[in-house]
N, C-alpha and C positions, 0 to 999 in steps of 0.2 A: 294443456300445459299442465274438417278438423283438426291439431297439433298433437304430438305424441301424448299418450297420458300420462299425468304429472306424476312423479316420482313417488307422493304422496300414494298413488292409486297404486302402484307394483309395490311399495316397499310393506303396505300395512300385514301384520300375519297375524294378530292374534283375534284379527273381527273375518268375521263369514260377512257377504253380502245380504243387506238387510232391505225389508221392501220398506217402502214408503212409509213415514209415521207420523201420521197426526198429534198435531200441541198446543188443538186451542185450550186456553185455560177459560174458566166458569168465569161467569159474568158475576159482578158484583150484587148484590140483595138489589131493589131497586127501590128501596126504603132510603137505600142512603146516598143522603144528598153529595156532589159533587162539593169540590171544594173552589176557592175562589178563581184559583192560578188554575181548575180543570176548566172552571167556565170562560175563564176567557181561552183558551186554548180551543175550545167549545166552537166559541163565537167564529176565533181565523180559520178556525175549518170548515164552518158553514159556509165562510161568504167562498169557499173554495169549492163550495158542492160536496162537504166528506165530511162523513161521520165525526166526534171530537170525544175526547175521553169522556165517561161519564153517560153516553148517549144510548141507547137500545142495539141498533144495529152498528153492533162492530164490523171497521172494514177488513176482508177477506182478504189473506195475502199469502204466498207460498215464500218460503226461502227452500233454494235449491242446493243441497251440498254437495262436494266432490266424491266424499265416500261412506262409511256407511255410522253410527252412533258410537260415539267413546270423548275420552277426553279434549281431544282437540276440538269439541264444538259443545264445547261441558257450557259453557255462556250461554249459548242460545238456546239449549234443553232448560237451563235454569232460569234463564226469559220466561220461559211458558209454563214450566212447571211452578213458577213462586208469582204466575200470575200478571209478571210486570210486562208484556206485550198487550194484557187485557185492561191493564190500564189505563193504556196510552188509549183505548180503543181500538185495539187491532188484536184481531184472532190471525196468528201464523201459522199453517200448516208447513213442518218442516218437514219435507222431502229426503230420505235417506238416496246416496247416488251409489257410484261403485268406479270400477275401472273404465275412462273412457267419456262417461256422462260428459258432454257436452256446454258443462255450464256456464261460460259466458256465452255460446251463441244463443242460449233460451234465453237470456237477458237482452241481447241484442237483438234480436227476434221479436223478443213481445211476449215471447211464452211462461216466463217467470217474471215477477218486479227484482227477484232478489236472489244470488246465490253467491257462493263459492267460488274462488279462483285463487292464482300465486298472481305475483308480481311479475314476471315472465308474463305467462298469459296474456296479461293485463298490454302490456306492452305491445306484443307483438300482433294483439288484437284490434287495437285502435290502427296499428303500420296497416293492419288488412281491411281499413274501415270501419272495425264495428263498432256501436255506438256503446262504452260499457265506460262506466266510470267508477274507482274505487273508493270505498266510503269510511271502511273499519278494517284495519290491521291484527289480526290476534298476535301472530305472532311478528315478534319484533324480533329475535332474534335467529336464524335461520335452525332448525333442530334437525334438519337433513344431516346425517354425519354417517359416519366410520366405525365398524364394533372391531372387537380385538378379542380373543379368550387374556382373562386379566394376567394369565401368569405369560405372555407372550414375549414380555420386556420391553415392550412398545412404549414409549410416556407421550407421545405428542403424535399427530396428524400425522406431519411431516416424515419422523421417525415411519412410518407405515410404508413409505416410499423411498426411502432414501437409509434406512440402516441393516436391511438384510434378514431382517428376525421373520418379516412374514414376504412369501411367497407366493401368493398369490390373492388379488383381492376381485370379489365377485361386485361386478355394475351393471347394472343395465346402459346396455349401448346408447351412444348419443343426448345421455343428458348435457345440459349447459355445466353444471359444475362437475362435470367426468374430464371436460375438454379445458375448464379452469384447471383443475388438480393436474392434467399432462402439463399445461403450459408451466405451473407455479414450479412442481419439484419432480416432474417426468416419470416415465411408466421402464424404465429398461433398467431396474433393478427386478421388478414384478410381472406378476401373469396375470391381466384384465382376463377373467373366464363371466361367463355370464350369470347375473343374477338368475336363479333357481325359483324364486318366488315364494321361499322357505327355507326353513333354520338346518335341514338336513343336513345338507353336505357341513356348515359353519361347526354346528355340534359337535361333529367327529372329526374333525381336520384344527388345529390350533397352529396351523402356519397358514391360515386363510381371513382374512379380512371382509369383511361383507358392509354394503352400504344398509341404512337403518335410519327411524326416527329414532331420536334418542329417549322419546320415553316410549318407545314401541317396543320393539326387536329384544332390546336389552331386557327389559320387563318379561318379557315370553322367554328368555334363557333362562332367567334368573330363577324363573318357575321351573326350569328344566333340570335344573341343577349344576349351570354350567354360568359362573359370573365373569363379567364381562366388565373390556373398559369401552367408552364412547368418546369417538371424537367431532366435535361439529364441524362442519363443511367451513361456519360461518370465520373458524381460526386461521382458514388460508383464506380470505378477506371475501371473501363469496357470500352476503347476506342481505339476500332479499327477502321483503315480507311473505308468509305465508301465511294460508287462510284468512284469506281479503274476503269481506264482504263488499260485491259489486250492485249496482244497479245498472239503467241506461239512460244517458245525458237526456231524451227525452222523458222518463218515468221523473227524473228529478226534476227537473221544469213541469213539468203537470200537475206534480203531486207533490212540493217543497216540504206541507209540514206534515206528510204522511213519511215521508223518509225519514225527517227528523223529529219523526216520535219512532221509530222503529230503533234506527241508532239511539239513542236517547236510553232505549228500554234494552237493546242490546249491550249497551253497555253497560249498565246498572244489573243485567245476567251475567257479565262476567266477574264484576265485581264481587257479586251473591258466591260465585262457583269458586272464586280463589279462594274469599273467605269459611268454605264450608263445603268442598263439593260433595258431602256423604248424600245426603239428600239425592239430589241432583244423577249421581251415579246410579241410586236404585231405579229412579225414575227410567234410565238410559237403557233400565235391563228392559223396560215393558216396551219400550220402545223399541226392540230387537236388537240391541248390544249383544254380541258374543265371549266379551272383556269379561274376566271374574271380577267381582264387586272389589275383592283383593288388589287386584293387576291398575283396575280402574282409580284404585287410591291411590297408587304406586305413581301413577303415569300424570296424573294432576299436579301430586306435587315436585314431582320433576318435572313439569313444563313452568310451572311458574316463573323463571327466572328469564323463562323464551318470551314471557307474555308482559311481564312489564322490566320494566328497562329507566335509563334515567330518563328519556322523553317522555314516556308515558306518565314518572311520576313530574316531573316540570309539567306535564298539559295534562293527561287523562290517558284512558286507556282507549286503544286505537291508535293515534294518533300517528301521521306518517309527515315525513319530512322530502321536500322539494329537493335536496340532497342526498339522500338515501336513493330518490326514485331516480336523479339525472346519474349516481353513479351505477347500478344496474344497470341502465340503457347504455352507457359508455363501454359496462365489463359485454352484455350482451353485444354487442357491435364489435367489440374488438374478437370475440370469440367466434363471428362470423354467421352468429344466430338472426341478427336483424342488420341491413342496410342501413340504415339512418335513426337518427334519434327522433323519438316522440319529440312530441309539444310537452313539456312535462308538466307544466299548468295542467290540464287538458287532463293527464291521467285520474285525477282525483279528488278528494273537497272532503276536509277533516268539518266536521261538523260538531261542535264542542257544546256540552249540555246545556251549557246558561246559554247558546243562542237558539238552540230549540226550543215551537214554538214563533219563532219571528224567521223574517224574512234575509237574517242574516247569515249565509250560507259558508262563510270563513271561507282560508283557505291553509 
């Protein structure tokens, strides 16, 4: 979201595929002493068989991504870079992915505890059985959208379909919100031509529309010298989470306060990454980022407004709502993408910082 690959994996252009990248961070001196709240955190992971902050051997964990190092996973590089995964006691080897990767069935599988998926995914993986459960939302607000060259006269989404100024818009065939935007304001004023998998034909054609991350696409014209306007998918009501951090319903029953020190410290990286991602971005280069440090500033602070939201600031960052997830399954179901609606319980388990640590799993 095997299932086609997520949109996310065809639309990114300004990263090359990057290999695998190690993020464990350095252990603390071991002069110094744990604090009170590390020891007892200490103690409920012993009586669990697992390592607890503070302790010699940190536990080994992978999170798997969907594509390859940049902004949209700027949290979890600044987990490991500012050290707060090693806190918790856990060393995270983050796994760069690409087009394709497979990452909830590694989760489902056994192969990873942790990766990447959309809310799609998520959904129509559980309809197929598999065991994956969502745990952290980055994005809250959908950033999938619409580019336009700025002088096009376009103002709105809708405008792009329905007032005649552009002529043709490039998608990749058969996404879920390709087949919302037909239903909402129909394709027979325009020409669906195919996603190119590059800015080529967009650059030199200004009656052409192209589908994009909104701090992607636009950022790599911008540099090209060609500005742009963006529309989100999410204004014609289409806004499902993306870049869900998943486990599997078994890993979280096994392992309760190894999850929740990972969220825990994942979240506490993305909090780091809003407030500051310079850091964070240099780090991203060593890690094989192909983003200019430039581009990578650019694209941060234009996701911020994807990444928190009024839920997030009411609860925390992450956090996902039983109504958000049952209306995706409803827009998915009517758009002929899934048969039947999930368990919506079932898809996921918001885990809030002051209950990490204990045995109280929220929902």
């Amino acid at each position: 979201m095997q299932n086609p690959p997520t949109p996310r994996h065809l639309l990114a252009l300004l990263c090359c595929a990057a290999v695998a990248a190690g993020a464990s961070a350095c252990k603390r001196s071991s002069s110094e002493a744990p604090t009170e709240a590390e020891r007892g955190e200490s103690a409920s992971a012993q009586a669990q068989g697992e390592p607890g902050p503070g302790q010699t051997a940190p536990i080994a964990l992978t999170l798997q991504l969907n594509w390859v190092p940049e902004p949209e996973f700027g949290g979890f590089y600044a987990a490991a870079h500012r050290e707060l995964y090693d806190r918790e006691g856990l060393a995270v080897d983050i796994v760069a992915g690409g087009a394709g990767v497979p990452t909830w069935n590694m989760v489902a599988t056994g192969k990873v505890p942790f990766a990447i998926a959309s809310a799609g995914e998520i959904i129509r993986a559980r309809l197929n059985g598999a065991d994956v459960v969502a745990l952290f939302a980055v994005y809250q607000t959908n950033p999938q959208a619409l580019m336009v060259h700025e002088g096009s006269g376009v103002g709105t989404l809708e405008e792009i379909f329905t007032s005649g100024k552009i002529e043709r818009v490039a998608m990749e065939a058969g996404l879920p919100y390709g087949r919302h935007l037909q239903q909402r304001y129909g394709f027979d004023k325009v020409e669906i031509v195919q996603h190119g998998g590059n800015l080529s034909l967009f650059l030199q054609d200004a009656k052409l529309a192209q589908q994009c991350f909104i701090f992607s696409e636009p950022v790599s014209a911008k540099e090209q010298g060609v500005p742009v306007q963006a529309f989100s998918i999410a204004e014609s009501g289409f806004d499902p989470y993306l870049a869900v951090v998943i486990t599997s319903g078994a890993y979280l029953d096994q392992h309760p306060a190894v999850v929740e020190r990972f969220v825990r410290a994942t979240r506490a990286g993305w909090a780091a990454y809003l407030d500051d991602p310079a850091p964070t971005n240099e780090y991203m280069k060593t890690q094989g980022a192909s983003m200019t440090t430039s581009a990578m500033a650019l694209a941060a602070d234009l996701q911020k407004p994807y990444i928190v939201s009024d839920e997030t600031t009411e609860h925390y960052l992450g956090y996902m709502s039983e109504g958000r997830w049952r209306t995706l399954a409803e827009q998915l179901r009517a758009l002929g993408e899934i048969d039947e609606t999930p368990d919506i319980g079932a898809l996921f388990r918001n885990l809030p910082s002051e209950a990490a640590g204990g045995n109280d799993l929220g929902r």
